[in-house]
C-alpha positions in Angstrom: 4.2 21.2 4.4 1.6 19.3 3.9 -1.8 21.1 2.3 -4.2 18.7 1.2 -4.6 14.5 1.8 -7.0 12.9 -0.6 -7.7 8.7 -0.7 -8.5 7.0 -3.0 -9.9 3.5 -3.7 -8.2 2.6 -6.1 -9.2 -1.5 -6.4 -10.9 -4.2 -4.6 -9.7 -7.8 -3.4 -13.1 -9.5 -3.1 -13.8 -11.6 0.0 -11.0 -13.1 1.7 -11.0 -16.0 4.2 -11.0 -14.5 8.1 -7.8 -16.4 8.8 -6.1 -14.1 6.2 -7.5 -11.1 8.2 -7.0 -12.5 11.7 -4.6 -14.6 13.0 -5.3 -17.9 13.3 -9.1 -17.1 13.8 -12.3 -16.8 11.7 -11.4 -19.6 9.0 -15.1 -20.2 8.5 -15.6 -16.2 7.7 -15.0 -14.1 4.6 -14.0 -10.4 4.7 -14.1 -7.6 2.2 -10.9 -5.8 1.6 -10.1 -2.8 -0.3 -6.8 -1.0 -1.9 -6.2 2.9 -1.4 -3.6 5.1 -2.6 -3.3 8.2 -1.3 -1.8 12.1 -2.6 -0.3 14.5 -0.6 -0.6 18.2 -1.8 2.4 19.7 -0.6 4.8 22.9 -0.7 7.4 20.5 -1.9 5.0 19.7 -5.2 2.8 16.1 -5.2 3.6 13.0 -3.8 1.8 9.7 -3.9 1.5 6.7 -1.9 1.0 3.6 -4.0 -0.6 3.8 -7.4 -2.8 0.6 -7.5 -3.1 -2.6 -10.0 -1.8 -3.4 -12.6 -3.7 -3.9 -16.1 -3.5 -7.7 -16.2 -4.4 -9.4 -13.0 -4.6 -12.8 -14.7 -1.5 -14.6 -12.6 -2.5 -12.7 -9.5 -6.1 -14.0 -9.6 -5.2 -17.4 -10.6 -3.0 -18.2 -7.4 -6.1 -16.3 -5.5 -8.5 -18.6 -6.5 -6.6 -21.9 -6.0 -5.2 -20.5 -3.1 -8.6 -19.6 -1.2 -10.8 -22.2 -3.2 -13.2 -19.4 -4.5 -13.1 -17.1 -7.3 -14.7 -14.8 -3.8 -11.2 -13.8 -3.7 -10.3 -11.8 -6.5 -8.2 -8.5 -7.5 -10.6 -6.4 -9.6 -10.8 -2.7 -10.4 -13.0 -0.1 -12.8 -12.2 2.7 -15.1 -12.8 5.2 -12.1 -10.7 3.4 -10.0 -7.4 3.8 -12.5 -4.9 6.0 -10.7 -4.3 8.2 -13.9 -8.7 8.5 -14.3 -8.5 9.3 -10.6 -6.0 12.4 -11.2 -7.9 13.8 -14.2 -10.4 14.2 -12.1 -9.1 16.6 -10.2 -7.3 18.5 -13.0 -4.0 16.4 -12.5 -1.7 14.3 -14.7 0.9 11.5 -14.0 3.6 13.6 -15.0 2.4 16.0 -12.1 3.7 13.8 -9.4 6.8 14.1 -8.3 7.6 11.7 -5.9 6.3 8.3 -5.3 6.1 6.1 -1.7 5.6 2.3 -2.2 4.7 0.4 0.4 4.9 -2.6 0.5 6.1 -3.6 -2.8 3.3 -5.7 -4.7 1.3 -5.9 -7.8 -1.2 -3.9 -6.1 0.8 -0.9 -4.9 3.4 -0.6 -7.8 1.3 -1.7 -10.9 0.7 1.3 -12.2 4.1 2.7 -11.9 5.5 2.7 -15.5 3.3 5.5 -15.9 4.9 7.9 -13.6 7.8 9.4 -15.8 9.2 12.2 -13.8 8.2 11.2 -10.1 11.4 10.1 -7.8 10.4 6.6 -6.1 11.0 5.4 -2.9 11.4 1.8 -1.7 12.4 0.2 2.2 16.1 -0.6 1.9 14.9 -3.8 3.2 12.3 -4.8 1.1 14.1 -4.1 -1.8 16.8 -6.6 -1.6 14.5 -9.1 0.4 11.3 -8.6 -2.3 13.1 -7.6 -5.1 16.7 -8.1 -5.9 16.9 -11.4 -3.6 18.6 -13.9 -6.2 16.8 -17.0 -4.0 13.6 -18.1 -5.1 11.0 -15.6 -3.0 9.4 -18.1 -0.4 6.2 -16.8 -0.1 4.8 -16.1 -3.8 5.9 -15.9 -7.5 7.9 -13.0 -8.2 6.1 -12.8 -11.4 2.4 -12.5 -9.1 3.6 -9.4 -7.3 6.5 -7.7 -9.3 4.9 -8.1 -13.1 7.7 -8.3 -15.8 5.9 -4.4 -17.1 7.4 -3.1 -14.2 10.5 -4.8 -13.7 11.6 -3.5 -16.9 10.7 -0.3 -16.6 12.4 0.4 -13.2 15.7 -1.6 -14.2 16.1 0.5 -17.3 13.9 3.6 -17.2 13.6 4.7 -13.8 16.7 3.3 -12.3 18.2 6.6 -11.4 14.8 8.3 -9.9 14.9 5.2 -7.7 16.1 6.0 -3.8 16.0 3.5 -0.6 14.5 5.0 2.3 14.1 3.6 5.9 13.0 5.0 9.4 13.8 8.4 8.5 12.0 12.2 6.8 11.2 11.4 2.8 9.7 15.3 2.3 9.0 17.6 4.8 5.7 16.3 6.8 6.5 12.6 5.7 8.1 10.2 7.3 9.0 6.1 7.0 9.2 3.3 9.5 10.2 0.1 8.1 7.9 -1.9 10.0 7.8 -5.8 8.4 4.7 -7.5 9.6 3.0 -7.9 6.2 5.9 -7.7 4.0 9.8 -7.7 4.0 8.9 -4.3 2.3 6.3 -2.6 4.5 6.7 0.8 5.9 4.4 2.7 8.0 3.5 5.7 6.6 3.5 9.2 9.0 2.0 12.5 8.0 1.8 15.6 10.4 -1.3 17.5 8.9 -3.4 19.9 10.6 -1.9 19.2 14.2 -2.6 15.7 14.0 0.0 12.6 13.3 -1.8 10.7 11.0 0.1 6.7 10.2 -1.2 4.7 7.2 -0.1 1.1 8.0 -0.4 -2.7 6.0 0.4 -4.2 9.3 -3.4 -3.5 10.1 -5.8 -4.6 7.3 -9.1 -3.7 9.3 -9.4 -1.1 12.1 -10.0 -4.3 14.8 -6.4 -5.4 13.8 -5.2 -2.6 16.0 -7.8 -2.2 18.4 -8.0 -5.5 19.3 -4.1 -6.2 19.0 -5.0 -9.4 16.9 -2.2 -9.6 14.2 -3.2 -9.9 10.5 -3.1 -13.7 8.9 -1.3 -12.9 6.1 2.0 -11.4 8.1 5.8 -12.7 7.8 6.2 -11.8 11.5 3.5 -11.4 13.8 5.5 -10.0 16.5 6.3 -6.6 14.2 2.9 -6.6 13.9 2.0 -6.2 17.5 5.1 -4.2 17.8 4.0 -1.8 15.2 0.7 -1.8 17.3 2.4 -0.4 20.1 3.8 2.3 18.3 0.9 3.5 16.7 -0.8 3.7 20.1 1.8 5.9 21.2 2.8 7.8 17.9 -0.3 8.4 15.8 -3.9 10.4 16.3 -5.0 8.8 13.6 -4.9 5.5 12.5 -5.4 4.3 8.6 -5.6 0.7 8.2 -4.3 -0.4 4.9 -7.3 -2.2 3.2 -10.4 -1.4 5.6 -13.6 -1.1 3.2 -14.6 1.6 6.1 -12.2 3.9 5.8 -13.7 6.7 3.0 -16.0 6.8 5.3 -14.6 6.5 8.5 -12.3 9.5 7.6 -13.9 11.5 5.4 -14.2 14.6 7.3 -10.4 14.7 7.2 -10.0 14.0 3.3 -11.8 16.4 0.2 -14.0 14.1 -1.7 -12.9 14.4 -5.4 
């Protein structure tokens, strides 16, 4: 059972270009995006969902600014916003976590992972061969960009046996996974019964008006999972969590304990 939910920010893109947000729309705007993570306080001990960026965003930011023509787009993030800061503050530790969601697997959801030693992780079964152990050459972005060689090494070799595939199906008791594509190969939406509600956390929306207004997200391998995964939420969830919507501390706040 699920107790407690907090979110956290955990690290900021900058601007992006509207056409990254939107589909094929708004190339002449720029929209702020944000990156959460989230902890569960549950009966079965504590589980988090993503665990933000890595220390060096130098190849990441690089491709970002060629990529959009302004350093406006760029991966940045504070001391406070450090997932192992964030715990402390709440009288927590990494090695207090026991169990790990990732979704979907980038730089910004797995770069802090090396320091979780006892957590079990879970991974989509299909973004893991399609985003990580795929010997072809990944055709969207440098492996390198979004699976830094820090963690690559420490989840072949250290945490290989805490590591378990998971797709459309209960992780813990409250939490459940639907592979959902859209952004990524290796997004899953993310669905929590707490307090009576059915609350989904999803990367197939970046901004609350990706759902509301059924326009799927620029940046998507498949826009029609996109509007699929639309659909279900409509039907499935009470509450909606877009991934990277700068409004959403305090769009949901009387739902989450500020830390």
């Amino acid at each position: 059972m699920i107790k407690r939910i907090y979110m956290f920010k955990v690290g900021d893109h900058g601007e992006v270009p509207g056409a990254e947000v939107f589909w094929m729309r708004d190339f002449n705007k720029w929209y702020r995006l944000y990156f959460y993570s989230f902890l569960l306080d549950t009966t079965e001990g504590y589980i988090l969902i993503n665990t933000g960026l890595p220390d060096d965003l130098s190849l990441r930011n690089k491709f970002l600014h060629e990529w959009a023509g302004s350093n406006r787009c760029n991966f940045s993030f504070n001391e406070d916003e450090k997932i192992e800061n964030i715990l402390n503050k709440i009288n927590l530790t990494v090695g207090d976590i026991s169990h790990i969601v990732i979704t979907p697997f980038q730089d910004y959801t797995i770069g802090r992972l090396n320091l979780f030693k006892n957590a079990y992780i879970y991974f989509s079964q299909t973004g893991w061969y399609h985003d990580v152990v795929n010997p072809l050459p990944s055709p969207f972005l440098n492996r390198d960009i979004y699976f830094p060689k820090i963690i690559r090494n420490y989840l072949f070799e250290e945490a290989w046996n805490r590591i378990k595939l998971v797709e459309n199906q209960k992780v813990i008791d409250d939490i459940y996974v639907k592979w959902i594509g859209c952004h990524h190969r290796s997004s899953m939406l993310i669905k929590l019964y707490y307090n009576n509600k059915k609350i989904c956390i999803s990367d197939s929306a970046f901004l609350m008006a990706n759902y509301e207004q059924n326009i799927p997200i620029g940046i998507a391998e498949n826009v029609y999972e996109c509007i699929e995964s639309y659909k279900y939420m409509q039907n499935e969830c009470n509450i909606v969590i877009p991934a990277y919507d700068p409004e959403n501390i305090n769009r949901y706040m009387e739902y989450f304990p500020k830390i």
